[in-house]
N, C-alpha and C positions, 0 to 999 in steps of 0.2 A: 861726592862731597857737596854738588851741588843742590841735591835733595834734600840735603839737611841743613841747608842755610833757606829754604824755602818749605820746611815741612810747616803745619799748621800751625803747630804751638808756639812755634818763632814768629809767624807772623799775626795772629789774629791775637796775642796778647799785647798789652802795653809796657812799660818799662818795669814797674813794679810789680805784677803777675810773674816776670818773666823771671827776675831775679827771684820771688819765693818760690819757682818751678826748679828752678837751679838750685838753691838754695835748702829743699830737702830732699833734692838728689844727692848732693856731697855729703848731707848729714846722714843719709841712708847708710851711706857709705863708710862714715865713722861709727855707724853705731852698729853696723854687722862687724865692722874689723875689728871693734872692742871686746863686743862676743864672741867672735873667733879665738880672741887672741885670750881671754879669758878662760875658755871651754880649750882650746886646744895649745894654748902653749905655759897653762898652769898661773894667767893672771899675775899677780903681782911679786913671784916667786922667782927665785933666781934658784935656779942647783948649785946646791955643795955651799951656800954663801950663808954664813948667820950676820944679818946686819942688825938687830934687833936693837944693842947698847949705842947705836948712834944718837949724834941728835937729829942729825938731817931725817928728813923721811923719804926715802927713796924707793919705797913701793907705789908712790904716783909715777915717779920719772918712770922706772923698770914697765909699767904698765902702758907708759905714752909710750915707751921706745918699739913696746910687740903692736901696737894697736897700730906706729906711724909703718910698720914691716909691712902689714896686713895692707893698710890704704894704699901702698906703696905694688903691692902685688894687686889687688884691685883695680889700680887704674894703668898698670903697663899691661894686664888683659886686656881689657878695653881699647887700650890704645894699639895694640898687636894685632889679635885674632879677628879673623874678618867676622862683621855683625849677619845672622843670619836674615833673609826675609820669614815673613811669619808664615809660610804657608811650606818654607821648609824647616821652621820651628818646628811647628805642629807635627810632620812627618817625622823626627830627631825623636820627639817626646813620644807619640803613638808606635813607632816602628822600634824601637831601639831603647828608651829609657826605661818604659811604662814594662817591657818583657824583662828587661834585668832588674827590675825594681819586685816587680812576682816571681823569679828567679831567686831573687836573694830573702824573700818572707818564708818562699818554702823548704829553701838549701839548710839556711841556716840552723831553724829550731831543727831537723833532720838530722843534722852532723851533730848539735848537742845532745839530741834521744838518742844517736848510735853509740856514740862514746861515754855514756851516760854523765854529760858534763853538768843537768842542770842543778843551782842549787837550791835545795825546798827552802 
């Protein structure tokens, strides 16, 4: 805890650096949880609902509510999971990500050639 009230960027910025270093770190934050939440929970859509004859417009709300779910799982990682040092990053990503990440380029078109799923 105390390392990161004395890391660099804390201390050799001034008040206002500090706040725009913070300031698109939480925007980062909304704008990957909007694209998540766009790409993986179908954006401004609700199932089974037709709201279309309303007046209200309620595919903004529907869109802030997936995007505030997303920030919300975003920032209780963060606050949970212990942050790693970089030099067992590094090890995470070369030993273990980078093999199942070529594991799954070569699995996969493999299982669609065998079962001949691809389509022309």
């Amino acid at each position: 805890m105390e390392s990161e009230l004395v890391a660099g960027f804390f201390t050799e910025h001034g008040a206002t650096i500090f706040v725009f270093f913070f300031l698109g770190e939480y925007s980062s934050i909304v704008l990957f949880s909007s694209i998540s939440a766009i790409l993986f929970l179908g954006g401004y859509h609700l199932p089974e609902i037709y709201l279309n004859d309303s007046i209200l417009n309620f595919q903004s709300i529907i869109l802030g509510i997936k995007t505030s779910f997303f920030c919300f799982l975003f920032v209780l990682f963060r606050a949970t999971l212990p942050r790693l040092r970089y030099d067992q990053l590094i090890l995470l990503c070369w030993l273990y990500l980078l093999p199942i990440a070529v594991a799954f380029i070569i699995l996969i078109p493999s299982i669609l050639s065998a079962f001949d799923i691809f389509s022309y």
